[in-house]
Structures are given as structure tokens and as C-alpha cells.
BAMAR-494669 format. One line per 10 residues: number of its first residue (from 1); their letters; for each residue x, y, z of C-alpha. Coordinates in pm, 1 decimal. Example, Ala and Ser with C-alpha at 12.3 -4.5 7.8 and 13.67 -1.06 7.14 Angstrom:
BEGIN
1	as	1230.0:-450.0:780.0  1367.0:-106.0:714.0
END
This chain:
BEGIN
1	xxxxxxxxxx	8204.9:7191.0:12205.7  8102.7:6926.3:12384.2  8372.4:6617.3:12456.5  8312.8:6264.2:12625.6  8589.2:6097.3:12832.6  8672.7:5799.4:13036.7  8703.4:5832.4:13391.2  8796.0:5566.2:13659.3  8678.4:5664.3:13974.3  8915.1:5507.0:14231.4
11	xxxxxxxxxx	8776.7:5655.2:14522.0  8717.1:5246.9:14664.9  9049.5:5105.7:14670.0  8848.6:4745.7:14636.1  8633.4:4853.6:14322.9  8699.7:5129.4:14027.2  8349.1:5262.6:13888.9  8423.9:5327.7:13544.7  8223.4:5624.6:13394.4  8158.2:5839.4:13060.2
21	xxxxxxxxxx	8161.7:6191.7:13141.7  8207.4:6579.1:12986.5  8262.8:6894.7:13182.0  8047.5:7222.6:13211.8  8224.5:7523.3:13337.3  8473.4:7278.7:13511.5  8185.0:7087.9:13643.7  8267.1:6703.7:13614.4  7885.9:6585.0:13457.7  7856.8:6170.5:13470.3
31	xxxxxxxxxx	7677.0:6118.3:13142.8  7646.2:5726.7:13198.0  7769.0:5485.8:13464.3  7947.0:5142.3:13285.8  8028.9:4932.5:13580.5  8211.5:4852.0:13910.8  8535.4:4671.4:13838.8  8710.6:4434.7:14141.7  9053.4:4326.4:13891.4  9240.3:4504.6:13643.8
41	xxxxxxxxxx	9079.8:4293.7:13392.5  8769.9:4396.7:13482.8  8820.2:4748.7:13443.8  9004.2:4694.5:13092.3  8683.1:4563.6:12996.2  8447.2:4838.7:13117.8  8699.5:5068.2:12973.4  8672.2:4919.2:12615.5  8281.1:4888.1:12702.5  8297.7:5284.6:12769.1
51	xxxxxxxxxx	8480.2:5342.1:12446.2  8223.5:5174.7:12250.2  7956.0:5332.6:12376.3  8117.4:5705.9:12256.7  8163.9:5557.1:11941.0  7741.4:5491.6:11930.7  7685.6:5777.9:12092.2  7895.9:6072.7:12042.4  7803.2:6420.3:12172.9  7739.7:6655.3:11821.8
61	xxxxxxxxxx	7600.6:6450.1:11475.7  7802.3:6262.0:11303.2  7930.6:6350.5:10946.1  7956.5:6044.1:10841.1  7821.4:5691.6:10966.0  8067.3:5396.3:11039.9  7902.6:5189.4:10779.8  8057.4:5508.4:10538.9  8454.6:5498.7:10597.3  8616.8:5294.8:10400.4
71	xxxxxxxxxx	8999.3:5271.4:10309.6  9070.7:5509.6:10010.2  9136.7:5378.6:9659.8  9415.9:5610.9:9643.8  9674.7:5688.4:9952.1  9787.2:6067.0:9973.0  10163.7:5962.6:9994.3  10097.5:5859.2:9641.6  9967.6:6175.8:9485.5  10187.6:6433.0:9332.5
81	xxxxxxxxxx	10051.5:6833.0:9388.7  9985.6:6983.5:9062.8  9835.6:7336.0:9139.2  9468.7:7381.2:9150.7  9244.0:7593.5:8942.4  8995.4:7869.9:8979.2  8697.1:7727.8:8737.6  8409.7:7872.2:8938.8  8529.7:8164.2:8834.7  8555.6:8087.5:8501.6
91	xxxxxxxxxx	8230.5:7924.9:8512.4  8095.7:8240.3:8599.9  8219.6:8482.9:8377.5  8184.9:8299.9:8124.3  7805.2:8241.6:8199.7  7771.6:8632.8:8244.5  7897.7:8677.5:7916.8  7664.7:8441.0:7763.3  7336.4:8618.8:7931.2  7428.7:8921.3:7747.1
101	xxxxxxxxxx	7519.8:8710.6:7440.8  7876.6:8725.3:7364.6  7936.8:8404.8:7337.1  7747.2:8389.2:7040.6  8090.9:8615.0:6877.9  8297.4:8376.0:6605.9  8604.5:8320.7:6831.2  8573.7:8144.4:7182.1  8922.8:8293.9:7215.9  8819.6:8651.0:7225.0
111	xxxxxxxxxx	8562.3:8541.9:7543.3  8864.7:8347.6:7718.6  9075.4:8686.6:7707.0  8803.7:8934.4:7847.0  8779.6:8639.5:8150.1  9133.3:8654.1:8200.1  9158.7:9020.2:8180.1  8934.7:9053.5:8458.9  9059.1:8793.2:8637.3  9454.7:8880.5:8645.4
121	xxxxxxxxxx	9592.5:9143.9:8378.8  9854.3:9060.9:8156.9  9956.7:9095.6:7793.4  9788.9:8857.0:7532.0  10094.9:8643.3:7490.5  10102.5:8558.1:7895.9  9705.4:8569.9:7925.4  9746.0:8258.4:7740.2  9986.7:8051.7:7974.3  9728.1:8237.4:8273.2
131	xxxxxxxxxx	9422.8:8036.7:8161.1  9647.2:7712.5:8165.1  9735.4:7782.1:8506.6  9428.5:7924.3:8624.1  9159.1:7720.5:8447.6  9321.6:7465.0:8272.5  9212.0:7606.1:7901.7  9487.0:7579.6:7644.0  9540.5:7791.4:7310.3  9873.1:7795.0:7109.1
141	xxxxxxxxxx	10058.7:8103.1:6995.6  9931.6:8052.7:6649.2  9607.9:8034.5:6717.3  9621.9:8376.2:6869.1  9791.6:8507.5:6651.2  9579.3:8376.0:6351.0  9256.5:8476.3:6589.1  9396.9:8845.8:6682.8  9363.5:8995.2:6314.0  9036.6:8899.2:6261.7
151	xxxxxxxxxx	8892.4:9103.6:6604.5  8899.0:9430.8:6440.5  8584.7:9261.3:6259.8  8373.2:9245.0:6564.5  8401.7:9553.4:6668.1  8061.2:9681.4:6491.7  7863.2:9320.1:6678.1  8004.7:9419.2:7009.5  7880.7:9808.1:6973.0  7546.2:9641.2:6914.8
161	xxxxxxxxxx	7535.1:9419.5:7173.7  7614.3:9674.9:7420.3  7390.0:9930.9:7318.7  7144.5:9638.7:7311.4  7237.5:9591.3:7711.4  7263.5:9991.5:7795.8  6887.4:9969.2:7647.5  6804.7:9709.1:7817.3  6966.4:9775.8:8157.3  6984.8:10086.9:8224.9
171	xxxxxxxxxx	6676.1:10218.9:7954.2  6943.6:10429.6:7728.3  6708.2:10606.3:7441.2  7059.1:10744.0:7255.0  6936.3:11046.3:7368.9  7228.8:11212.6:7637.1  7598.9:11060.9:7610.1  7945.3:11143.0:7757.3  8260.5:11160.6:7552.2  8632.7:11176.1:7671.8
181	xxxxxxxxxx	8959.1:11034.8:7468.8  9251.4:10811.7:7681.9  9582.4:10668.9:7558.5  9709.2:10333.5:7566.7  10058.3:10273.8:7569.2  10292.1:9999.6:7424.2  10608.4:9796.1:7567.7  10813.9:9915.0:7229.1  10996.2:10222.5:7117.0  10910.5:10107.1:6711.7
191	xxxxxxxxxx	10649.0:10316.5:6595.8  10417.9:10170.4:6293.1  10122.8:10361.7:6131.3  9862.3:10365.7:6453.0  10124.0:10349.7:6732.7  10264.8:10682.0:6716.6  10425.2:10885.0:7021.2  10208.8:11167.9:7070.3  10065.2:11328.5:7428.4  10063.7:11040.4:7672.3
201	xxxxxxxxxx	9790.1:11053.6:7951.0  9998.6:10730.4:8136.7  10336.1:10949.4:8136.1  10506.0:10738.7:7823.1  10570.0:11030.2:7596.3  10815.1:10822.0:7452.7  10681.2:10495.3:7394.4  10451.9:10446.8:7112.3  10044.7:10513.0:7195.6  9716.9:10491.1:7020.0
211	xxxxxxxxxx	9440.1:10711.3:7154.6  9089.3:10549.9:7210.6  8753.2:10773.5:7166.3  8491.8:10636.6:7423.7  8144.7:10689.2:7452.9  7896.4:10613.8:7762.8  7595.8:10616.2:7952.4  7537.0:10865.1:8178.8  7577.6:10567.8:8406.7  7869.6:10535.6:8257.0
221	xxxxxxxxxx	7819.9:10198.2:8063.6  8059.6:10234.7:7757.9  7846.1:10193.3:7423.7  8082.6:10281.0:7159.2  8460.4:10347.7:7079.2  8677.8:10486.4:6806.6  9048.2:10395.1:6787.8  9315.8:10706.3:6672.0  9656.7:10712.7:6538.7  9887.3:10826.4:6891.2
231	xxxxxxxxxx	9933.5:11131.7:6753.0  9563.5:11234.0:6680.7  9468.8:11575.1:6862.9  9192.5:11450.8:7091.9  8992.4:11716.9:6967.2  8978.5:11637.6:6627.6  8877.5:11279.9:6758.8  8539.1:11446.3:6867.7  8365.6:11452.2:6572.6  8444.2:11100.2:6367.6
241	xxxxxxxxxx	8329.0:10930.2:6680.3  7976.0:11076.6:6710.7  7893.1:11105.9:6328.5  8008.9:10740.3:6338.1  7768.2:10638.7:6650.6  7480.2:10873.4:6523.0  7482.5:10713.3:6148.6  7532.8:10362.5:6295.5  7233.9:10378.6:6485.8  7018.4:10637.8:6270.2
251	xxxxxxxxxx	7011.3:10901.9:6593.7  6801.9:11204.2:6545.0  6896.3:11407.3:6837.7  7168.9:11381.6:7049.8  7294.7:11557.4:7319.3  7702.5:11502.2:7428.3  7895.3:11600.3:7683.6  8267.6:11670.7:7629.1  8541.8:11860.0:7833.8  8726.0:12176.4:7723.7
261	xxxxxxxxxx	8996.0:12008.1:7532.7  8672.1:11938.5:7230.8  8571.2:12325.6:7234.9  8603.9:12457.3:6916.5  8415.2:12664.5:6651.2  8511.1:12425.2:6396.0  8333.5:12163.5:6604.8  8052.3:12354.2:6758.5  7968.6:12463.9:6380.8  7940.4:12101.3:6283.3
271	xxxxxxxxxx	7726.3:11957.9:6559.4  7450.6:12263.9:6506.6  7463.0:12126.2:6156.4  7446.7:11768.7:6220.1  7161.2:11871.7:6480.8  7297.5:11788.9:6757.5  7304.8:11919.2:7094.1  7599.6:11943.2:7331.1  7718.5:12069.0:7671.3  8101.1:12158.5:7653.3
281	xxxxxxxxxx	8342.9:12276.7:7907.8  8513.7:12607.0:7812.9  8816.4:12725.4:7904.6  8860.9:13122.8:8067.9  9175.5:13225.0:7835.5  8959.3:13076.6:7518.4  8691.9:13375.3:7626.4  8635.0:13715.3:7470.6  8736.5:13980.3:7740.3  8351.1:14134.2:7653.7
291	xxxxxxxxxx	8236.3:13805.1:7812.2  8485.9:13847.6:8073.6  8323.5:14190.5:8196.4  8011.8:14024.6:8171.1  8079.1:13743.6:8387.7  8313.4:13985.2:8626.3  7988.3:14217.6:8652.9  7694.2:13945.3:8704.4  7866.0:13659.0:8902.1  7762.0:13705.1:9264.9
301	xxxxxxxxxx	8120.8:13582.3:9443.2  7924.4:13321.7:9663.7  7966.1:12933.2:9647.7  7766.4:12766.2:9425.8  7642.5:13106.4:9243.2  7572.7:13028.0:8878.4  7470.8:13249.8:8592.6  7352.2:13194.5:8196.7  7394.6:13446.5:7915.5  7355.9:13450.8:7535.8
311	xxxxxxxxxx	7652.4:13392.6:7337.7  7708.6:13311.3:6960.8  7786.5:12990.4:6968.2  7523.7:12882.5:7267.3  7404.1:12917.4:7600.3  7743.9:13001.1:7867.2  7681.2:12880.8:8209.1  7931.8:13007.8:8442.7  7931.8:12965.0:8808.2  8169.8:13053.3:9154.0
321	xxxxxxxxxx	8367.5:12784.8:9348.8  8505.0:12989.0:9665.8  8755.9:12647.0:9662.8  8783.2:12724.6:9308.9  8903.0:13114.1:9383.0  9115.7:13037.1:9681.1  9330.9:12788.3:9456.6  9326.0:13012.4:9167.9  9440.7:13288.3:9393.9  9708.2:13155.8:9580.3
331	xxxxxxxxxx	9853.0:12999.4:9213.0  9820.5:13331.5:9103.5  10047.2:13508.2:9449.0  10305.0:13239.1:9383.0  10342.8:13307.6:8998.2  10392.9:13699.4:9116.4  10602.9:13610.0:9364.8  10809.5:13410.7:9173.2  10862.6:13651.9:8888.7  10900.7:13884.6:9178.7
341	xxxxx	11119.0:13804.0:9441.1  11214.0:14133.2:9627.2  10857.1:14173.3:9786.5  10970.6:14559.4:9805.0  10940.4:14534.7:9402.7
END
């Protein structure tokens, strides 16, 4: 960065030379020559004349012309610091949420929420005293309160609107969808009808839960959700969710992909009637030990091996992890071991 200075030569005890200069790599450069001075009033002069010209002609562009700075209206010693707010952020969101049309929903509240959900977590009740703080939007308890029972009655508009982006987007044809159940957790021991204590994913086995049924892309872009009493079986969550999805959106085939915990005849029965397709895990100790010898006899033991064979109930696919086998093996040593202690035994 380039800076101008003053210098008085004084070289001539009879006559200062008064100069503008900068320095390069400790290299004095004279950038302009003001005048000889013979008195100290001369040289306060050619000073003031040297000052001047830096002002005209300073070394990088200026901001702001003289003709531009002017005293403020208001002095900084009289302000008081309020906080400041994020509202580009809001601006955003909220903007993103309109392009996929949720603003369009009855209750600007519900919009507000999602923001401040993604913005900074919190429960409803605090969310509200975050967008003060944060964006300077204010809604009274009341009105949440008053807004909160009347969600539930979106829930079939929102489905729609994001099977309407998954289309869209990512060019879902309802054709191939993934299914797994969580739990949610609440800050209460007081169970009502839907929060129930039941098996908690989040480690809260005894605080009240519901369980939530979620659908999604094989991108995994969520298009649909089902909400369970906490003590619902996640299993038995399987069905209701995609008979609800397939008859909401008139779905002739369908294939869905579960884990192990949704195997079961029951269910496998009612998909082939419903016509639909599905690729479940299964679980060894829920096999027949004639599939057992059949797997034992065909599987070559090398990584990534993989077999098919006929079963009742569907095409089994079973395959060989060697990481898979090592793990299972050295489980297995320890559970001998520890029923076993004397290794003599």
C-alpha cells in the first residue's frame, strides 16, 4: 500500500526543500518537489502547500470525494446498541420456501418455524422469542397455540407439494421408495394417548415418544410420513404407511425397501396382495435351517460373493462380507469364552 509523506530536506542549512515522497523497498522516491524555503515561515507554508496537494492527489482512489463528507445527522455517542438481526437469512429461506410454494399454506406461522428450525433449533415456545431476536418477527403465545392445532390439517397439502418437488426435481415416478420408522422424544414423564414410552431410538426409554413412519426418494427426499402412538411396533407401522401413500396417490406398482425389523409373513402376504413389490432385509435366526444348508453349501466364502435362490415368500439374495465373518467370529469366541472361562473346558 502505497503512502505519501512530507519530508524536509535540510541538507542546506540556508534553505529546506520541502518534498512529497513514498518509499519502495526502503527506497526514498520524490513524487513532487513543493519549494525551497529560506525562514521557518516559509517552510510552514510549503508544508501546508504539501499537505494539500495529498489531499488532491492521494496514492489509491478515493471512496468518497470531499464534496461527499458531511457531519452526521446522528453522533455515535448518542446511539444505544440494540442487537442486530440476521434478515438475509430470513429473506432467503423464506424465498426458497415460496419457489416450491409453501407459502401459499394458511398460516405464515407454520413457514416462520421451519426458518427458525433451520436456522437455530429450539422448542416452539423459544422458537418464538428466536425470531424476535434473530429477525425481528413477533408472534404471541396464543397465537401459537391457537395456530398449532390446526397443523395436523396440512399435513395431506404438504405430502403433495413435496411429491410435486421429488417429481419435479429429482423425476420421482412413485415407482421405488425407502421406508424406515424413528422416535421422537418429549421433555415430560406424563404420557397422553400418542406420547407413550415405548422402544426409544434417542436412549429416553423413559420419557414419553411418538414414532414417525417416513418415506423417501431414493435420493432420499422425504415424500410422505405417518405419525404412531410411542408404543407402536415399528413393524406393524409398515403397512398403514404405504396403503396410505399408494391410495393417496392412486400407485399401481410400487416397489419399497425396508430393513429386517418389517419382515414378516403377515406383511409380505399383504404387499403380494396389494401388488406391490418389495426388497426386505432378513434376519439369519428368522431362517429355516433348510435355507441355512443351502446358503452354507452355495455361498463361495469370498468378499463380495452373492447368491439368489427360490424361496416361498420371494427371491433370497444372500451374499459374504469377509469384514462381516471376522466380526461375527470374534463375537462368537468371546460369547464361548465367556460362558467358558477355563480354556481347558
Amino acid at each position: 500500500m502505497v503512502h505519501y509523506s512530507i519530508r524536509i530536506d535540510r541538507t542546506d542549512p540556508q534553505a529546506h526543500r520541502i518534498q512529497v515522497v513514498h518509499y519502495v523497498n526502503r527506497k526514498r522516491v520524490v513524487v513532487k518537489h513543493v519549494g525551497t524555503a529560506h525562514t521557518e515561515k516559509e517552510s510552514e507554508i510549503l508544508q501546508s502547500v504539501a499537505s494539500s496537494w495529498i489531499l488532491e492527489n492521494p496514492p489509491q482512489p478515493r471512496l468518497m470525494l470531499p464534496g461527499d463528507i458531511h457531519a452526521p445527522d446522528i453522533l455515535l455517542g448518542d446511539c444505544e446498541y440494540q442487537g442486530f438481526r440476521f434478515t438475509f437469512v430470513h429473506e432467503f429461506l423464506h424465498r426458497l420456501c415460496a419457489h416450491f410454494g409453501f407459502t401459499a399454506l394458511k398460516y405464515p406461522l407454520l413457514i416462520d418455524l421451519v426458518i427458525m428450525r433451520i436456522f437455530e433449533p429450539a422448542s416452539k415456545l423459544r422458537s418464538l422469542s428466536l425470531l424476535s431476536k434473530y429477525f425481528n418477527i413477533n408472534y404471541s403465545e396464543p397465537t401459537l397455540y391457537r395456530a398449532l392445532r390446526h397443523f395436523p390439517e396440512l399435513k395431506q397439502s404438504v405430502e403433495e407439494k413435496m411429491v410435486s418437488i421429488a417429481q419435479r426435481e429429482f423425476g420421482f415416478d412413485f415407482s421405488f421408495v425407502l421406508y424406515d420408522v424413528t422416535t421422537l422424544y418429549f421433555e415430560t414423564f406424563k404420557s397422553d394417548t400418542l406420547r407413550k414410552p415405548g422402544f426409544s431410538k434417542d436412549n429416553k426409554p423413559q420419557q414419553p415418544q411418538i414414532v414417525i413412519g417416513l418415506m423417501v426418494t431414493p435420493q432420499g427426499f422425504p415424500v410422505s410420513y405417518e405419525v404412531f402412538a410411542g408404543n407402536t411396533f415399528e413393524g406393524t407401522t409398515f403397512l398403514p404407511s404405504i396403503l396410505a401413500f399408494k391410495s393417496l396417490h392412486k400407485i399401481e406398482k410400487l416397489t419399497i425397501v425396508a430393513d429386517a425389523a418389517m419382515l414378516s409373513l403377515d406383511n409380505i402376504e399383504k404387499l403380494v396382495e396389494h401388488n406391490l413389490t418389495y426388497i426386505v432385509g432378513a434376519r439369519l435366526r428368522n431362517i429355516s435351517s433348510y435355507l441355512l444348508e443351502i446358503i452354507d453349501a452355495t455361498l463361495p466364502r469370498t468378499d463380495g460373493a452373492s447368491k439368489k435362490t427360490t424361496t416361498p415368500h420371494g427371491e433370497l439374495i444372500y451374499a459374504f462380507s469377509r469384514k462381516r465373518h471376522i466380526k461375527d467370529l470374534s463375537d462368537m469366541n468371546k460369547q464361548i469364552k465367556k460362558g467358558h472361562p477355563n480354556p481347558s473346558i
